[in-house]
C-alpha positions in Angstrom: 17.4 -0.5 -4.7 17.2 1.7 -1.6 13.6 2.6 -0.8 11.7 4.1 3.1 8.6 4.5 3.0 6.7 6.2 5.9 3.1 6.1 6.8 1.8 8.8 9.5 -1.5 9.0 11.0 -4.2 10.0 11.8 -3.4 12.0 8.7 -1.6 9.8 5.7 1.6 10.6 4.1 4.5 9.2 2.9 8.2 9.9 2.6 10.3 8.2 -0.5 13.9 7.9 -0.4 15.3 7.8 -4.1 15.9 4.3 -5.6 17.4 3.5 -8.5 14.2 1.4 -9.4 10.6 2.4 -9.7 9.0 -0.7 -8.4 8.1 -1.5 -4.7 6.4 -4.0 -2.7 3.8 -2.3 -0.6 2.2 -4.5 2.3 -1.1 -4.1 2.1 -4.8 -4.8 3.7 -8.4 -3.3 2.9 -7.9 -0.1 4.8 -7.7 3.3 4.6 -3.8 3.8 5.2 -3.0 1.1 2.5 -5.6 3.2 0.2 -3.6 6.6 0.8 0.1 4.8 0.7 -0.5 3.1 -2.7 -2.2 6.0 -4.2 1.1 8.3 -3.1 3.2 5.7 -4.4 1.4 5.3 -7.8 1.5 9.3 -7.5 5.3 9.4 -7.4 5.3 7.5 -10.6 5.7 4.0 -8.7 5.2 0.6 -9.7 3.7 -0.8 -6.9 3.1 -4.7 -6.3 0.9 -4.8 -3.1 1.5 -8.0 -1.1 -1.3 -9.2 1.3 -0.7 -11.6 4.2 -3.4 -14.1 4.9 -3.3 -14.9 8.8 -6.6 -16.6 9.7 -8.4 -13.6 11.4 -12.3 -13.6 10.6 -12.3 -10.1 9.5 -10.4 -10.9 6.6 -12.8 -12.1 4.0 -14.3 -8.1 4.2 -10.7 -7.3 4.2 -9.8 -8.3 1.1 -13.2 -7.3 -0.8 -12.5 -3.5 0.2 -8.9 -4.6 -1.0 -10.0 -5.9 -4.4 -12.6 -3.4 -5.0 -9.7 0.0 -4.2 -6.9 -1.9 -6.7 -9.6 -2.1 -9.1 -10.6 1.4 -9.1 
């Protein structure tokens, strides 16, 4: 599977390469950019499987609630 995926800011977008799979991994947190990439890639007719890395940092209990609450929706 060949897959790029490019996040810009301030303004979100991304750019696919074709893959012969649908399916990606998307590293993910509780923000806005993770928001816009996941929604583009469930756009483009993705399966995405969002992967979250725990490190310790206080802020991420309110991290992963937003997180949660957007993969919910």
């Amino acid at each position: 599977m060949r897959f790029v995926a490019t996040l810009t800011f301030p303004t979100p977008s991304v750019r696919l390469t074709r893959g012969t799979s649908s399916s990606v991994v998307a590293l993910v947190s509780g923000g806005p950019d993770s928001a816009a990439l996941v929604h583009q890639l469930l756009a483009d007719g993705r399966r995405v499987v969002p992967i979250y890395l725990r490190g310790g940092l206080t802020w991420e209990s309110a991290e992963l609630v937003w997180l949660r609450r957007w993969l919910r929706a």
